[in-house]
N, C-alpha and C positions, 0 to 999 in steps of 0.2 A: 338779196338773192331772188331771183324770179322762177317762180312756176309756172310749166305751161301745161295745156290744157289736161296733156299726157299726165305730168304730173299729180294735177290736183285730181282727176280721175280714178287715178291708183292709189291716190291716199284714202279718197272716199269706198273706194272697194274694199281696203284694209280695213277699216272703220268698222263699217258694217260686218264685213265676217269676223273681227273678232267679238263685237257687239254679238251676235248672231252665234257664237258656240258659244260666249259665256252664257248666254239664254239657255242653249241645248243641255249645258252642263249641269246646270241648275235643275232645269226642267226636267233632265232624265236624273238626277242627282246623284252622278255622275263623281263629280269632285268629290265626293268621298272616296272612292277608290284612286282617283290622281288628285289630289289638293296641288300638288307642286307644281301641275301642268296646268290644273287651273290658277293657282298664284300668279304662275309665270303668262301665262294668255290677259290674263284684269291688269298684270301690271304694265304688258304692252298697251293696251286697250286706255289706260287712264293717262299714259304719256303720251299719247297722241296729239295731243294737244298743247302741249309744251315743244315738241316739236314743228309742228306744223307754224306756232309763232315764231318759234328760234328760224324755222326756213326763209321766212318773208323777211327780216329784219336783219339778219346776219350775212355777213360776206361768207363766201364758198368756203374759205377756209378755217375762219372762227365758227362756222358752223358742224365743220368736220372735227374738228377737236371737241366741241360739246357734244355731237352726236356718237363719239367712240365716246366719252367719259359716262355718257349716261347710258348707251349700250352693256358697257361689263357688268351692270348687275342685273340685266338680261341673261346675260353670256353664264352669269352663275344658277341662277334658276334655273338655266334649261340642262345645266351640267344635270342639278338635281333631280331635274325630269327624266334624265338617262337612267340615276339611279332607282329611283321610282318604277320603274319599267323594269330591271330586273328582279326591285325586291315584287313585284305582280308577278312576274314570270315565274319565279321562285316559289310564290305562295304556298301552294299544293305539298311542297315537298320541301318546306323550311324545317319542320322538326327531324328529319331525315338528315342535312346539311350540316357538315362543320359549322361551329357557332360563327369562324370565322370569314365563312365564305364573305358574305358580302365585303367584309374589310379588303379579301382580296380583289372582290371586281374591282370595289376605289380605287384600289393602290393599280391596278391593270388599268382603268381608266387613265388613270395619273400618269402612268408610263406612256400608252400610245398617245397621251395628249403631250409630251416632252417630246418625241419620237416629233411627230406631228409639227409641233410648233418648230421646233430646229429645221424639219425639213421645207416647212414652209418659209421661214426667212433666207433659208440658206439659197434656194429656187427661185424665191421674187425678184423679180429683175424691175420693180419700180422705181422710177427717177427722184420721184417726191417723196418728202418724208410723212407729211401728214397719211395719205391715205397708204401708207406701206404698212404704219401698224394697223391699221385696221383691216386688212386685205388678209396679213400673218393671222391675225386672231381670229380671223371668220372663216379661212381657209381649215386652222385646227380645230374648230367646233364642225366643221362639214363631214372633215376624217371622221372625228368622234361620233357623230350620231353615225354615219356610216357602219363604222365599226360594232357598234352598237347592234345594229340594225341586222348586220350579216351572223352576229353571236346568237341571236336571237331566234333569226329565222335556220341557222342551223341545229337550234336543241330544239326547233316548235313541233317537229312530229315528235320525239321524246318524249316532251310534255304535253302531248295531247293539245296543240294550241293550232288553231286555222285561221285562214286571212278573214274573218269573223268576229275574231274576238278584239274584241276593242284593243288591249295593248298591243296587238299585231295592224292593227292598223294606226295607231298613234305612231309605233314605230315604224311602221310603211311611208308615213307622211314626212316623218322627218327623214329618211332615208332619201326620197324622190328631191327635197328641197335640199340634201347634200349634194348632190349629184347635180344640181344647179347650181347649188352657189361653189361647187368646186370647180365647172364649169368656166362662169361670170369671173372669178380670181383669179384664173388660169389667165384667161385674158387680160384682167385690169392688172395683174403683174407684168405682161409684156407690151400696154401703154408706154409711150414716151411722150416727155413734158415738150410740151407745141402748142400752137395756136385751138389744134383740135383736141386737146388733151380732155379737156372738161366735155365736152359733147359728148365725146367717145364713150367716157365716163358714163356717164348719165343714162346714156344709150344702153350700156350694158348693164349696169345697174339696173333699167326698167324689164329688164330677163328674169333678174334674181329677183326681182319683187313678184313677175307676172309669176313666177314657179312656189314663192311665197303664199298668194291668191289661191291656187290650186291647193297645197297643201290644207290651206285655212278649211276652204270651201269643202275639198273632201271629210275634215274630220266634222265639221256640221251635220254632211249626209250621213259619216259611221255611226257619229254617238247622237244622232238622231235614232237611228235603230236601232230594235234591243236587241243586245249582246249574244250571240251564241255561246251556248254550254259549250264548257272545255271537252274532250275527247275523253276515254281513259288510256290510259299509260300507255306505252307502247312496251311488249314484253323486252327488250332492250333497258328499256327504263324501267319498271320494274325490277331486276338484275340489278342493278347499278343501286338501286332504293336497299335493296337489301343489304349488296355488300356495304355501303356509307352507313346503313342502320346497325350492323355487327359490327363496324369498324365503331361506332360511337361509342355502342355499352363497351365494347373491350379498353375503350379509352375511359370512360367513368369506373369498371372495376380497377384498372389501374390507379384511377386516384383516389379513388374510396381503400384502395390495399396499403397505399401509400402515407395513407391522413393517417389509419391504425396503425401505423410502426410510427 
Protein backbone atom coordinates (compact mmCIF):
# COMPACT_ATOMS: atom_id res chain seq x y z
CA UNK A 1 0.00 0.00 0.00
CA UNK A 2 1.53 3.35 -0.89
CA UNK A 3 1.80 6.54 0.97
CA UNK A 4 1.89 9.82 -0.29
CA UNK A 5 3.40 12.82 0.74
CA UNK A 6 -0.23 13.90 2.14
CA UNK A 7 -0.16 10.81 3.94
CA UNK A 8 3.09 10.49 5.55
CA UNK A 9 2.78 14.30 6.65
CA UNK A 10 -0.35 13.58 8.59
CA UNK A 11 1.07 10.62 10.27
CA UNK A 12 3.95 12.65 11.48
CA UNK A 13 1.69 15.46 12.72
CA UNK A 14 -0.13 12.73 14.61
CA UNK A 15 3.00 11.64 16.14
CA UNK A 16 4.03 14.46 17.37
CA UNK A 17 0.79 15.73 19.09
CA UNK A 18 0.20 12.89 20.69
CA UNK A 19 3.99 12.54 21.71
CA UNK A 20 3.41 16.31 22.75
CA UNK A 21 0.18 16.01 25.21
CA UNK A 22 1.46 12.94 26.66
CA UNK A 23 4.50 15.22 27.67
CA UNK A 24 1.78 18.11 28.77
CA UNK A 25 0.04 15.53 30.79
CA UNK A 26 2.82 14.32 32.57
CA UNK A 27 4.25 17.67 32.85
CA UNK A 28 1.24 19.47 34.27
CA UNK A 29 0.42 15.95 35.98
CA UNK A 30 -2.49 15.90 34.66
CA UNK A 31 -3.24 12.10 34.41
CA UNK A 32 -4.07 11.93 37.70
CA UNK A 33 -7.29 13.42 37.25
CA UNK A 34 -7.97 11.55 33.59
CA UNK A 35 -5.51 8.32 33.71
CA UNK A 36 -8.15 6.77 31.04
CA UNK A 37 -7.57 9.66 28.72
CA UNK A 38 -4.18 9.46 29.24
CA UNK A 39 -4.17 5.44 28.89
CA UNK A 40 -6.13 5.86 25.82
CA UNK A 41 -3.81 9.06 24.13
CA UNK A 42 0.03 6.39 25.09
CA UNK A 43 -1.85 3.68 23.73
CA UNK A 44 -2.67 5.50 20.46
CA UNK A 45 0.76 7.00 20.64
CA UNK A 46 2.81 3.57 21.00
CA UNK A 47 0.72 1.92 17.97
CA UNK A 48 1.81 4.19 15.87
CA UNK A 49 4.19 2.37 14.62
CA UNK A 50 2.75 -0.90 14.28
CA UNK A 51 0.56 0.82 11.98
CA UNK A 52 2.57 2.77 9.97
CA UNK A 53 4.54 -0.82 9.12
CA UNK A 54 1.16 -2.78 8.58
CA UNK A 55 0.46 0.52 5.88
CA UNK A 56 3.64 0.02 3.76
CA UNK A 57 3.45 -3.71 3.51
CA UNK A 58 -0.18 -4.68 3.46
CA UNK A 59 -2.83 -4.40 0.59
CA UNK A 60 -5.71 -1.73 1.10
CA UNK A 61 -7.85 -4.29 2.18
CA UNK A 62 -5.89 -6.71 4.59
CA UNK A 63 -4.78 -3.66 6.06
CA UNK A 64 -8.42 -2.41 6.81
CA UNK A 65 -9.33 -5.39 8.54
CA UNK A 66 -6.11 -5.14 10.96
CA UNK A 67 -6.64 -1.36 11.30
CA UNK A 68 -10.59 -1.97 12.68
CA UNK A 69 -9.33 -5.09 14.72
CA UNK A 70 -6.74 -3.27 16.44
CA UNK A 71 -8.92 0.11 16.64
CA UNK A 72 -11.77 -1.54 18.96
CA UNK A 73 -9.53 -1.41 22.00
CA UNK A 74 -9.16 2.23 21.05
CA UNK A 75 -12.99 2.36 20.62
CA UNK A 76 -13.17 0.93 24.43
CA UNK A 77 -10.85 3.29 26.21
CA UNK A 78 -12.20 6.13 24.84
CA UNK A 79 -15.78 4.75 25.70
CA UNK A 80 -14.00 4.95 29.28
CA UNK A 81 -12.84 8.28 28.77
CA UNK A 82 -16.61 9.49 28.46
CA UNK A 83 -17.01 7.98 31.55
CA UNK A 84 -14.23 9.42 33.24
CA UNK A 85 -15.62 12.78 32.20
CA UNK A 86 -18.80 12.58 33.97
CA UNK A 87 -17.39 10.77 37.15
CA UNK A 88 -14.99 14.67 36.96
CA UNK A 89 -18.07 16.49 36.25
CA UNK A 90 -19.82 14.77 39.15
CA UNK A 91 -16.98 15.10 41.55
CA UNK A 92 -18.25 18.11 43.64
CA UNK A 93 -21.46 16.71 44.20
CA UNK A 94 -20.85 12.74 44.38
CA UNK A 95 -21.80 12.38 48.00
CA UNK A 96 -25.13 14.30 47.30
CA UNK A 97 -25.94 11.55 44.13
CA UNK A 98 -27.66 8.21 44.27
CA UNK A 99 -24.89 5.76 44.75
CA UNK A 100 -26.40 4.54 41.53
CA UNK A 101 -26.12 7.45 39.42
CA UNK A 102 -23.27 6.62 37.57
CA UNK A 103 -24.41 2.91 36.79
CA UNK A 104 -27.21 4.88 35.16
CA UNK A 105 -25.02 7.17 32.93
CA UNK A 106 -23.44 3.48 31.78
CA UNK A 107 -26.51 1.91 31.13
CA UNK A 108 -27.68 5.74 29.21
CA UNK A 109 -24.42 5.37 27.43
CA UNK A 110 -25.28 1.82 26.56
CA UNK A 111 -28.56 2.70 25.22
CA UNK A 112 -27.78 5.66 22.87
CA UNK A 113 -24.75 3.70 21.68
CA UNK A 114 -27.50 0.65 20.65
CA UNK A 115 -29.72 3.62 19.45
CA UNK A 116 -26.74 4.87 17.53
CA UNK A 117 -25.17 1.79 16.14
CA UNK A 118 -28.69 0.56 14.65
CA UNK A 119 -29.13 3.74 13.30
CA UNK A 120 -25.87 3.97 11.71
CA UNK A 121 -25.94 0.53 9.94
CA UNK A 122 -29.58 0.84 9.13
CA UNK A 123 -28.50 4.58 7.12
CA UNK A 124 -25.11 3.35 5.53
CA UNK A 125 -25.48 2.90 2.19
CA UNK A 126 -21.80 1.41 1.69
CA UNK A 127 -21.24 -1.05 -1.27
CA UNK A 128 -18.15 -2.65 0.52
CA UNK A 129 -18.11 -4.83 3.28
CA UNK A 130 -14.69 -4.18 4.77
CA UNK A 131 -14.92 -0.44 5.39
CA UNK A 132 -18.96 -0.60 6.27
CA UNK A 133 -17.96 -1.99 9.73
CA UNK A 134 -15.70 0.31 10.41
CA UNK A 135 -17.63 3.56 9.07
CA UNK A 136 -21.01 1.74 11.57
CA UNK A 137 -18.60 1.70 14.51
CA UNK A 138 -16.93 5.15 14.12
CA UNK A 139 -20.18 6.73 13.19
CA UNK A 140 -21.53 5.47 16.95
CA UNK A 141 -18.66 6.55 18.99
CA UNK A 142 -19.17 10.24 17.10
CA UNK A 143 -23.01 10.16 18.40
CA UNK A 144 -21.61 9.22 21.67
CA UNK A 145 -18.94 11.76 22.51
CA UNK A 146 -21.51 13.93 20.92
CA UNK A 147 -24.05 13.20 23.19
CA UNK A 148 -21.84 13.20 25.85
CA UNK A 149 -20.59 16.53 25.06
CA UNK A 150 -24.17 18.23 24.74
CA UNK A 151 -25.05 16.42 28.56
CA UNK A 152 -22.26 18.11 29.72
CA UNK A 153 -22.25 21.32 28.60
CA UNK A 154 -26.01 21.54 29.44
CA UNK A 155 -25.54 20.80 33.49
CA UNK A 156 -21.97 23.18 33.23
CA UNK A 157 -23.61 26.44 34.52
CA UNK A 158 -25.34 24.06 37.25
CA UNK A 159 -22.21 22.86 38.30
CA UNK A 160 -20.21 25.74 38.23
CA UNK A 161 -18.04 24.48 35.13
CA UNK A 162 -16.59 27.12 32.09
CA UNK A 163 -15.10 26.40 28.82
CA UNK A 164 -11.70 26.69 31.22
CA UNK A 165 -11.98 23.91 32.98
CA UNK A 166 -10.08 21.18 31.50
CA UNK A 167 -12.96 18.42 31.47
CA UNK A 168 -14.96 21.07 29.48
CA UNK A 169 -12.48 21.32 27.19
CA UNK A 170 -11.49 17.54 26.84
CA UNK A 171 -15.10 17.25 26.22
CA UNK A 172 -15.20 20.32 23.70
CA UNK A 173 -12.38 18.53 21.73
CA UNK A 174 -13.99 15.39 21.46
CA UNK A 175 -17.34 16.95 20.60
CA UNK A 176 -15.54 19.14 17.46
CA UNK A 177 -13.81 15.66 16.10
CA UNK A 178 -17.64 14.12 16.33
CA UNK A 179 -18.99 16.45 14.34
CA UNK A 180 -16.21 15.58 11.75
CA UNK A 181 -16.03 12.31 11.79
CA UNK A 182 -19.86 12.18 11.61
CA UNK A 183 -19.35 14.55 8.79
CA UNK A 184 -16.37 12.08 6.84
CA UNK A 185 -19.03 8.86 7.41
CA UNK A 186 -21.81 10.59 6.14
CA UNK A 187 -19.97 10.74 3.18
CA UNK A 188 -17.86 7.41 3.08
CA UNK A 189 -21.39 5.83 3.54
CA UNK A 190 -22.66 7.30 0.27
CA UNK A 191 -19.23 6.14 -1.65
CA UNK A 192 -19.88 3.68 -4.46
CA UNK A 193 -17.40 0.71 -5.37
CA UNK A 194 -15.56 2.14 -8.82
CA UNK A 195 -12.48 2.82 -10.04
CA UNK A 196 -12.49 6.09 -7.82
CA UNK A 197 -13.56 4.41 -4.80
CA UNK A 198 -10.31 4.29 -2.89
CA UNK A 199 -9.10 7.93 -3.61
CA UNK A 200 -12.39 9.22 -2.62
CA UNK A 201 -11.70 7.32 0.39
CA UNK A 202 -8.68 8.53 1.26
CA UNK A 203 -9.56 12.06 0.34
CA UNK A 204 -12.04 12.19 2.96
CA UNK A 205 -10.43 10.30 5.44
CA UNK A 206 -7.65 13.08 5.21
CA UNK A 207 -10.77 15.52 6.65
CA UNK A 208 -11.32 13.25 9.67
CA UNK A 209 -7.58 13.10 10.39
CA UNK A 210 -7.04 16.91 9.67
CA UNK A 211 -10.15 17.43 12.41
CA UNK A 212 -8.29 14.69 14.35
CA UNK A 213 -4.95 17.27 14.40
CA UNK A 214 -6.89 20.03 15.76
CA UNK A 215 -8.52 18.31 18.43
CA UNK A 216 -4.93 16.66 19.50
CA UNK A 217 -3.34 20.19 19.11
CA UNK A 218 -6.07 22.12 21.03
CA UNK A 219 -5.92 19.81 24.17
CA UNK A 220 -1.86 20.42 24.14
CA UNK A 221 -2.76 24.25 24.33
CA UNK A 222 -5.66 23.49 27.29
CA UNK A 223 -3.88 21.25 29.53
CA UNK A 224 -0.94 23.17 28.97
CA UNK A 225 -2.56 25.88 30.91
CA UNK A 226 -3.53 25.75 34.32
CA UNK A 227 -6.92 24.93 34.97
CA UNK A 228 -9.41 27.35 36.10
CA UNK A 229 -11.32 27.10 39.56
CA UNK A 230 -14.82 25.56 39.17
CA UNK A 231 -17.50 28.38 39.93
CA UNK A 232 -19.84 27.87 42.85
CA UNK A 233 -23.14 26.28 42.50
CA UNK A 234 -25.59 27.95 40.79
CA UNK A 235 -28.81 28.57 43.22
CA UNK A 236 -30.74 25.96 40.91
CA UNK A 237 -28.19 23.56 41.76
CA UNK A 238 -27.93 24.13 44.96
CA UNK A 239 -31.99 23.24 45.31
CA UNK A 240 -31.62 20.16 43.46
CA UNK A 241 -28.26 19.27 46.17
CA UNK A 242 -30.67 19.65 48.78
CA UNK A 243 -33.60 17.90 47.65
CA UNK A 244 -31.11 14.54 46.45
CA UNK A 245 -29.35 15.07 49.98
CA UNK A 246 -33.06 14.73 51.97
CA UNK A 247 -34.04 12.18 49.46
CA UNK A 248 -30.84 10.13 50.52
CA UNK A 249 -31.01 10.25 54.53
CA UNK A 250 -34.80 9.50 54.08
CA UNK A 251 -33.70 6.45 51.91
CA UNK A 252 -30.87 5.43 54.72
CA UNK A 253 -33.70 5.90 57.64
CA UNK A 254 -35.68 3.68 55.82
CA UNK A 255 -33.16 0.87 55.71
CA UNK A 256 -31.71 1.52 58.97
CA UNK A 257 -35.90 1.08 60.20
CA UNK A 258 -35.95 -1.89 58.15
CA UNK A 259 -32.46 -3.83 59.26
CA UNK A 260 -34.29 -3.28 63.07
CA UNK A 261 -37.60 -5.02 62.46
Amino acid sequence: MHLSAVDTSLWLAGVAGEALLVGVLLWRRSYRAFPVFFTWILFILLLEPTFYWLVRHLSTSNYSRIFFALSFPQYLLEAGVLVEIAKEVFVPIKKSLPRRTLLFFIAGMALIAGIAFWGAAYLNGATLADPRAFIVVSTTMAILRLATFLTIAGFSQLLGLTWKNHVMQLTSGLAFYAVVTLLVELAHSRLREGPNYIGSFVALDHLRIGGYLCTLYFWCYAFAKKEAPRKEFSPQMAKILVSLSGSAKRQQAVLARTRDQ
